[in-house]
C-alpha positions in Angstrom: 46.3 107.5 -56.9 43.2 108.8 -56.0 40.4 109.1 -58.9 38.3 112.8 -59.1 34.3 113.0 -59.8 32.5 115.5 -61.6 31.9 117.1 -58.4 35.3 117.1 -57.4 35.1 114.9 -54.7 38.1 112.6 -54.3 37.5 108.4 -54.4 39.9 106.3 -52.8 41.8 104.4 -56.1 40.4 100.8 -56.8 43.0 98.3 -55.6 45.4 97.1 -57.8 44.7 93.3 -57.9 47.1 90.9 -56.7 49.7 88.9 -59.6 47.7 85.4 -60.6 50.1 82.4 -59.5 51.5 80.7 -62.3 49.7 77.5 -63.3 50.5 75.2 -66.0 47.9 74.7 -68.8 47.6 71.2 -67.3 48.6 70.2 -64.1 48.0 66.4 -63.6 50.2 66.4 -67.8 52.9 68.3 -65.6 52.9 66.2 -62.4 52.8 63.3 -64.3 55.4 64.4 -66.7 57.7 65.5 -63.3 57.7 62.0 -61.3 57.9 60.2 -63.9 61.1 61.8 -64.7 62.1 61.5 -60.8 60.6 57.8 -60.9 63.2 56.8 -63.7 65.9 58.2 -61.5 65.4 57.2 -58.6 64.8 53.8 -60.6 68.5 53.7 -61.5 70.4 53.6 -58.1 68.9 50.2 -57.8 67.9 49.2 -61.4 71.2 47.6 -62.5 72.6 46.0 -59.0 71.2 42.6 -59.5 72.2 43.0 -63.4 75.9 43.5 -62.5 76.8 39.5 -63.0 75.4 39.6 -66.0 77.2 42.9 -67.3 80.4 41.8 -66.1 80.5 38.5 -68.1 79.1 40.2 -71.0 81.8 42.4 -70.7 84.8 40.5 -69.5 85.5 42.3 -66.4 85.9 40.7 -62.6 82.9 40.9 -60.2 85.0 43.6 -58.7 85.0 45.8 -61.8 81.5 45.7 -62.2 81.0 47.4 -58.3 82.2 50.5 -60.0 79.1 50.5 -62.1 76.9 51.1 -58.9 80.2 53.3 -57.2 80.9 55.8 -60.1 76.7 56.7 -60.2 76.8 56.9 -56.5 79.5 59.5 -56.3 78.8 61.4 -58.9 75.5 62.1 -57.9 76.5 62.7 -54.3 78.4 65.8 -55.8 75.7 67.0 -58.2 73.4 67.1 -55.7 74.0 70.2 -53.4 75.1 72.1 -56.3 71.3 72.4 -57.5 70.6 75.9 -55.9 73.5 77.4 -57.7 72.3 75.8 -61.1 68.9 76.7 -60.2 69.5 80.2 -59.7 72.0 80.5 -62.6 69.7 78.7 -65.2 66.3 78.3 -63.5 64.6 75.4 -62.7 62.8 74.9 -66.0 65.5 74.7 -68.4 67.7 73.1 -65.5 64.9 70.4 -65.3 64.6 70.2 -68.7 68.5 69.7 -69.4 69.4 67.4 -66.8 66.7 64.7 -68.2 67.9 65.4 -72.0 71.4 64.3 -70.5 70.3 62.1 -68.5 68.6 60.6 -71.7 71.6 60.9 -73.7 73.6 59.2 -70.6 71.7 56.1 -70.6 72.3 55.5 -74.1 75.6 55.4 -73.8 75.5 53.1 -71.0 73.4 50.9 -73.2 75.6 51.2 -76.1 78.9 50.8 -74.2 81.4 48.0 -75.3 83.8 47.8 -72.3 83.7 47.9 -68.6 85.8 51.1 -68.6 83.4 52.9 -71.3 80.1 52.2 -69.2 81.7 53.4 -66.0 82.1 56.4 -67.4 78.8 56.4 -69.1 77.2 55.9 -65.1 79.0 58.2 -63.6 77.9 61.2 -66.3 74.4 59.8 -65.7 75.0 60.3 -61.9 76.2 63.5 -62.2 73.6 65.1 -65.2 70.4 63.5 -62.6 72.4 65.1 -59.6 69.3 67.9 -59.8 66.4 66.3 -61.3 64.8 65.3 -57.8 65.4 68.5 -55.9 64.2 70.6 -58.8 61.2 68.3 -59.2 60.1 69.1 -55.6 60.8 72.6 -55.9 58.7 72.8 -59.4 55.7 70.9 -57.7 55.1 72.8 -54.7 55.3 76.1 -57.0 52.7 74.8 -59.4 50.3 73.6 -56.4 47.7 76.1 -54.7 48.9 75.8 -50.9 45.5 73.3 -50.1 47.0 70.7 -52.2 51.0 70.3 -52.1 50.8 68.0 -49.3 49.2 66.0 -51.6 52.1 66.8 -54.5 55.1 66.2 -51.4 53.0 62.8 -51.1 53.1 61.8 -54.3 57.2 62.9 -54.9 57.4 60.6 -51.3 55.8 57.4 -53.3 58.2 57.6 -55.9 61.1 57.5 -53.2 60.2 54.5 -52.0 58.8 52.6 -54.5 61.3 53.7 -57.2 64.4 51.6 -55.3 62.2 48.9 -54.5 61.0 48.3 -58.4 64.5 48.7 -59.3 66.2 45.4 -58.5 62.8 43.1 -59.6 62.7 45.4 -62.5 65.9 44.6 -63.4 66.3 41.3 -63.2 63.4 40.4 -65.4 64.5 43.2 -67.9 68.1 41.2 -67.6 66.7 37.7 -67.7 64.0 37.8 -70.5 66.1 41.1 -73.1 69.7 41.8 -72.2 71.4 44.2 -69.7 71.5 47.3 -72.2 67.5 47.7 -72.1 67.6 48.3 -68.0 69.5 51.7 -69.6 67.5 52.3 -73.0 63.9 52.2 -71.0 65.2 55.7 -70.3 64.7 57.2 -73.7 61.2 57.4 -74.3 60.5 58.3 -70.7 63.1 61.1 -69.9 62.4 62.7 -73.5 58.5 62.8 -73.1 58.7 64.3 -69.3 61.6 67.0 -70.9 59.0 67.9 -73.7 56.2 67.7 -71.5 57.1 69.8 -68.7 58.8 72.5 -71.0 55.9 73.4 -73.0 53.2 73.0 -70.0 55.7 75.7 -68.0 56.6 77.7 -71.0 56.2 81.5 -69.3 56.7 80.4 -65.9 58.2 83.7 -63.8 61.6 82.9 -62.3 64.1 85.6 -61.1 67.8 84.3 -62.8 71.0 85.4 -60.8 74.7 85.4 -61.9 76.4 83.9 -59.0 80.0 83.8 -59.2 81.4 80.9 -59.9 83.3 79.5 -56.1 85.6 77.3 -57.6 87.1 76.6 -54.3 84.2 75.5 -52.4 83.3 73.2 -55.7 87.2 71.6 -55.7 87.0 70.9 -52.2 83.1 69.3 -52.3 84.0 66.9 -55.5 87.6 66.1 -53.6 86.0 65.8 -50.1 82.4 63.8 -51.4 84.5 61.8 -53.6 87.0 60.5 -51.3 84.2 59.6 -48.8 81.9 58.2 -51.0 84.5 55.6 -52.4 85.9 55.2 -48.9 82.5 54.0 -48.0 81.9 52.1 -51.1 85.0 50.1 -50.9 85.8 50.0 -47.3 84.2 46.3 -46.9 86.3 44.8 -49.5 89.3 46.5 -48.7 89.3 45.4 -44.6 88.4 49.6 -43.3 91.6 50.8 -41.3 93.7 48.1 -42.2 93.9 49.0 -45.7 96.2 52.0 -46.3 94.2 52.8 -49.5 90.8 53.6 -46.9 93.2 55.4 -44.4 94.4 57.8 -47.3 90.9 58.5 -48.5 89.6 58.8 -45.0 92.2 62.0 -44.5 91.5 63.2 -47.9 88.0 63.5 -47.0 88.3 64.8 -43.5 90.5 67.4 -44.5 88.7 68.4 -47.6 85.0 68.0 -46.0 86.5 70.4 -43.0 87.7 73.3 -45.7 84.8 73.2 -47.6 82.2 74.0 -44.2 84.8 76.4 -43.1 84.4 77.9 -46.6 80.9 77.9 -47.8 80.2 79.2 -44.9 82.3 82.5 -45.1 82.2 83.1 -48.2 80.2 85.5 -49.4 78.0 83.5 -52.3 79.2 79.9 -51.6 78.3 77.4 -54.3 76.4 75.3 -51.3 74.6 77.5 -49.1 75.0 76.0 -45.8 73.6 78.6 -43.9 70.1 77.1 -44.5 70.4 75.2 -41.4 70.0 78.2 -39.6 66.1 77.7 -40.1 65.1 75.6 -37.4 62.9 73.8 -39.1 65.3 72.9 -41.8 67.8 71.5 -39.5 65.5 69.1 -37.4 63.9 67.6 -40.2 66.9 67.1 -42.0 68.5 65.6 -39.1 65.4 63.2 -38.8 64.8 62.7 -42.5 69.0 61.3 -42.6 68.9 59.5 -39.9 65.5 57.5 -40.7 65.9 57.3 -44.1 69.4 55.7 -43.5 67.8 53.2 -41.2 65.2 53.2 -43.5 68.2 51.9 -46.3 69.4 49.2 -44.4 66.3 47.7 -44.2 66.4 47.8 -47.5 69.8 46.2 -48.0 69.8 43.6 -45.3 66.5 42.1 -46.0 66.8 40.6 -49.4 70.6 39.5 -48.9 69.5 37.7 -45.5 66.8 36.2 -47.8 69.3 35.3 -50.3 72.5 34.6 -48.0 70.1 32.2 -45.1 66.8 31.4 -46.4 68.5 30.6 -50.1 66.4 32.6 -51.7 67.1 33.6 -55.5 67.5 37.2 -56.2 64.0 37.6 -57.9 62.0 36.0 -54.9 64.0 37.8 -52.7 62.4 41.3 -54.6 58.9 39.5 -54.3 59.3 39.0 -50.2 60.7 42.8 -49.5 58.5 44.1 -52.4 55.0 44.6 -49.9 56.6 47.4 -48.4 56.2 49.4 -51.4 51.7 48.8 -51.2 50.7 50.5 -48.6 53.0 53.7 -49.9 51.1 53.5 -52.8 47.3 53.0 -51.5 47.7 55.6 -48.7 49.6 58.5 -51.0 46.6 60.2 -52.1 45.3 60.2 -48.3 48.3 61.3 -46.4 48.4 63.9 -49.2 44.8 65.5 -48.5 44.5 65.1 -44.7 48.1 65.2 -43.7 47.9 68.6 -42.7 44.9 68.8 -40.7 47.2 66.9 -37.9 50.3 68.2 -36.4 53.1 66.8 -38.6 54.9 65.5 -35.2 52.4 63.5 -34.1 52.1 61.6 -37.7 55.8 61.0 -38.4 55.8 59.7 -34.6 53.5 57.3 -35.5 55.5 56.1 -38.9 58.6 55.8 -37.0 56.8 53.8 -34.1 55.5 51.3 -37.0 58.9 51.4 -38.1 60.5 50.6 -34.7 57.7 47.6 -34.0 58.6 45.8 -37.4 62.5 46.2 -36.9 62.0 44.5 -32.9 59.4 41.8 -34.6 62.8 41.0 -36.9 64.9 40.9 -34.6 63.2 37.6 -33.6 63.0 35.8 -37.0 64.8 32.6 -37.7 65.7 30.0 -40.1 62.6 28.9 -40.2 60.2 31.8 -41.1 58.7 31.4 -44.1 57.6 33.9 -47.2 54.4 35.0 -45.5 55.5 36.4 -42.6 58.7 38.1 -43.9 56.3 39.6 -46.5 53.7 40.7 -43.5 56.4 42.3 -41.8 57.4 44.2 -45.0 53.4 45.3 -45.8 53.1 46.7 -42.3 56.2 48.7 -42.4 55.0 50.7 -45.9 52.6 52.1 -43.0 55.3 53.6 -41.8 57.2 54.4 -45.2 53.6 55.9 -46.1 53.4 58.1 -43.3 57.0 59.0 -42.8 58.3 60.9 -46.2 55.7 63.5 -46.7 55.6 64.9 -43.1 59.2 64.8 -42.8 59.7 66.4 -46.0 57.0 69.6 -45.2 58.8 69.8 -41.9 62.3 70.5 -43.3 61.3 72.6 -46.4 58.6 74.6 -44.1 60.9 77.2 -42.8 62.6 78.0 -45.8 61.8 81.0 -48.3 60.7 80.5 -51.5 64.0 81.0 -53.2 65.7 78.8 -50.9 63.5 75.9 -52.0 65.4 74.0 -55.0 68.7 74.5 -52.2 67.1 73.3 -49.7 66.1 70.1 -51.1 69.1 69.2 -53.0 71.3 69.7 -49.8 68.6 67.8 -48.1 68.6 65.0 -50.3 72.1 65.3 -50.7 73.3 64.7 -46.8 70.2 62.0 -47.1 72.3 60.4 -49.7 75.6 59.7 -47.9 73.2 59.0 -44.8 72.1 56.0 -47.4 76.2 55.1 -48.4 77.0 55.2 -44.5 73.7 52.9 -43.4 75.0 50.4 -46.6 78.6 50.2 -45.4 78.0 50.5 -41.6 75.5 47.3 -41.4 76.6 44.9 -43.8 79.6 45.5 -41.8 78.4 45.1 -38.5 76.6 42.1 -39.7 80.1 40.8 -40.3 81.6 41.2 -37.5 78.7 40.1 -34.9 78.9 37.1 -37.5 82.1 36.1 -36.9 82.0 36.8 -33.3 78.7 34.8 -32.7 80.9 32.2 -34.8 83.7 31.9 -32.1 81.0 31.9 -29.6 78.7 29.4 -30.6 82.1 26.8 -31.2 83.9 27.4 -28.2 82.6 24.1 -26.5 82.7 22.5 -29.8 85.5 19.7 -29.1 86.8 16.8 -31.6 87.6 14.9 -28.5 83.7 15.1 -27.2 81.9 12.1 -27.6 78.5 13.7 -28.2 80.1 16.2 -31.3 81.8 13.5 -32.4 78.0 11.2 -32.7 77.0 14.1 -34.4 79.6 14.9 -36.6 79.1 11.2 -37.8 75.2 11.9 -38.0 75.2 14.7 -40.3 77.8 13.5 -42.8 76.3 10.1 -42.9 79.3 8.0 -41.6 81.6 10.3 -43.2 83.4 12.6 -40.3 84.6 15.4 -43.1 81.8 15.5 -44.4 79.8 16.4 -41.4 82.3 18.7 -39.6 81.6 20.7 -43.4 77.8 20.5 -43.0 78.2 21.0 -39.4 80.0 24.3 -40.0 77.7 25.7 -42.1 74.9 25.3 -39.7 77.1 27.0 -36.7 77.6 29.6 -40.1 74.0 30.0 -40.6 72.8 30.5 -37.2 75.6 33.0 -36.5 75.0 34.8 -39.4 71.3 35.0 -38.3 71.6 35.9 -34.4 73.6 39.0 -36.2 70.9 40.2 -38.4 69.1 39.9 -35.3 71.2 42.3 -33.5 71.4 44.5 -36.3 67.3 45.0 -36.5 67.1 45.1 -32.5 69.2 48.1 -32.9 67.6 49.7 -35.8 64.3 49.4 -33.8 65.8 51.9 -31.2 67.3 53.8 -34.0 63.8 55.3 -35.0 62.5 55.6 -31.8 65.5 58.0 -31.2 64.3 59.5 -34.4 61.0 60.9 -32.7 63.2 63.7 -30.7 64.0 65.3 -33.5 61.0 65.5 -35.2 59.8 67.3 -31.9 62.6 69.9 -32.3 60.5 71.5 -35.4 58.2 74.1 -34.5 54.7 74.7 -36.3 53.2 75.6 -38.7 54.6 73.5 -41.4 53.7 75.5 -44.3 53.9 79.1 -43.9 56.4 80.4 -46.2 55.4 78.1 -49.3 53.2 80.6 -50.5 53.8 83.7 -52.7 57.0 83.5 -54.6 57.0 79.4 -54.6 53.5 79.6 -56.0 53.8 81.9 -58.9 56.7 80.9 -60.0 59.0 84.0 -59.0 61.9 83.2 -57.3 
């Protein structure tokens, strides 16, 4: 509309200036209020694993029982978690922030306050499934409340907390379980999850967001719980129960396969699926999802097979165990506020290259440990690797969530940390099987010129057990035990090593730049 003078000569009308972007009345209140919230979480996939002894005596359940304190969280969440952009769009990510940690609150209680095995099963698989949305949503709210400069830095931070979160967990909860009792690893929940609920709803109180009314595809949701589920449980028990030998893992196995298969078909036909699986269509997406699963689930069974190698061959207790593996978690935490600023000045490739090189170095310089190493070193090894953990979470994590639109970002990341999830269950059932097997095997191999007629076995036989020949075939045993166990967690880092190498090609699948459509919509809020 053009404005008339007094002379009646037309001006061109003054430009209408551009919407503000939505900031909260305090950002470091709201980020702070947002990973803690994601820190308590992530906190409690690990938090009550070295606890479960203790809650099963307390209880009067089998050591068996208790596994299905860790198992019904595990799958429950693995659900949750890609149904966070239909949530998000129905509710909006405030309120569907906001809820999840009240009922994630109100879950922990009852874990704490449960009186039976059966009662705080339930308890952990409702907290599973209410926390299903909390991390996704929490990336999605911090890159909307960041100006574009800064949300590497806010991806950074959300990165620390994934790492150092799991890592606290066990140490956390052992000295919680050793000097309180078991319930306060749940009730240390409370205070946190209701101030970050309060906090971040009244600091984004009259944020924009654009709500939807998807319809409800009950198909696609019956197939994911049945098809998640079956595999999740499958991969959770599978160990115990012997894989394919066990008819109770070959029924789940097709219950999965054939669910999992109707559910892609499905989501991605239908015309609003409850997933939206059609986000790997962006390039972007896809190759640093691909990367981000497969390192992280390398990544996991580090994670896994370092402190029950410590425990299992070096005799380690449980706690000392969480102070060798714990130096990985330093250099994560140093580095986060550096990677954040001048991440982005480099190409992304080139950085997460260099993480998973680290990575790859410390895995081959495991593969050569023995019996012998001592705390230093295994703690060395675990202090350089955060150097790789530092530099690996925040460019991965730009690169996948770079190609999406703004709308697509809460999605996005819960099916990204969804698939990232199972990548975790298959990395935990995989190699402590593995290790298993190349145990046994490097057992067989390592007696096969072991005779009772050999005069030189027999001399040491005697040797060992001090005169007594039972005695030493017992001790000798555990010694042929010990060393097979060890040349398999040997074999098991050597390949992990090439594992992230193999990771670099798919980082270099992504094409730049890494940040182009995290502007407008994300940043004010409208989605």
């Amino acid at each position: 509309m053009a404005t008339i003078t007094a002379d009646g000569a037309d001006l061109p009308a003054a430009p209408v200036p551009a919407a503000k972007p939505f900031a909260p009345p305090n950002l470091a209140l709201t980020t702070l209020g947002l990973t803690l919230a994601s820190f308590m979480q992530v906190l409690d996939t690990t938090i009550a694993n070295v606890s479960l002894p203790t809650i099963s005596g307390n209880l009067g359940a089998s050591s068996n029982q208790a596994t299905w304190v860790i198992t019904s969280f595990a799958v429950s969440n693995a659900i949750a978690l890609p149904l966070t952009g239909f949530m998000a769009r129905r509710f909006g990510e405030r309120k569907l922030f906001m809820w999840a940690t009240l009922a994630f609150v109100i879950a922990s209680l009852l874990c704490g306050l449960a009186n039976s095995m059966g009662l705080l099963v339930a308890a952990r698989a409702l907290q599973g499934f209410v926390c299903g949305p909390m991390y996704p949503v929490t990336q999605a709210l911090l890159i909307s409340i960041y100006p574009p400069q800064k949300r590497g830095q806010a991806i950074a931070l959300l990165a620390m907390v994934t790492v150092v979160a799991p890592i606290a967990g066990p140490i956390l909860g052992g000295w919680i379980t050793d000097n309180y009792s078991w319930e306060w690893i749940f009730f240390i929940n409370i205070p946190i999850g209701i101030f970050a609920s309060i906090v971040v709803g009244r600091q984004l109180k009259g944020r924009p967001e654009k709500l939807e009314r998807p319809k409800m595809d009950y198909m696609g949701l019956s197939m994911l719980v049945l098809g998640v589920g079956a595999l999740q449980i499958l991969l959770d028990l599978g160990n115990d129960e012997d894989w394919f030998n066990s008819t109770k893992i070959v029924a789940l196995s097709v219950i999965a396969a054939v669910a999992l298969t109707v559910f892609v078909i499905w989501e991605l036909t239908d015309k609003d699926p409850i997933v939206n699986l059609r986000l790997f269509r962006h390039r972007n997406f896809a190759a640093g999802t691909i990367a981000m699963v497969m390192a992280y689930a390398a990544f996991f069974a580090v994670g896994l097979l370092v402190p029950l190698w410590l425990q299992r061959n070096l005799g380690y207790t449980a706690i000392w165990a969480g102070f060798a593996s714990a130096p990985i978690g330093i250099l994560p935490v140093l580095l986060t506020p550096f990677v954040g600023k001048y991440a982005t000045r480099f190409d992304l490739r080139w950085l997460a290259t260099f993480a998973f090189m680290v990575m790859a170095f410390t895995s081959f310089f495991r593969s050569g440990f023995n019996l012998d190493v001592d705390f230093e070193r295994v703690a060395m090894v675990q202090l350089v690797q955060g150097l790789g953990v530092a530099l690996f979470f925040m460019p991965v994590l730009t690169i996948l969530l770079s190609d999406l639109e703004p709308h697509e970002i809460a999605a996005g990341s819960g099916l990204a940390t969804f698939v990232r999830t199972l990548g975790g269950s298959f990395a935990a059932s995989l190699t402590t099987w593995a290790w298993s097997q190349r145990t046994t095997v490097h057992h067989a191999q390592l007696t096969e010129h072991i005779s009772a007629y050999d005069p030189a076995t027999l001399q040491t036989v005697q040797a060992l057990g001090n005169g007594d020949v039972q005695r030493g075939a017992v001790v000798l045993n555990q010694m042929i035990s010990q060393q097979a166990t060890q040349i398999g967690f040997n074999e098991i880092f050597h390949l992990l090593g090439i594992l992230f190498l193999v990771v670099i090609l798919f980082v270099w699948f992504a094409k730049p730049p890494f940040a182009a459509k995290m502007g407008g919509g994300a940043a004010a809020g409208g989605h």
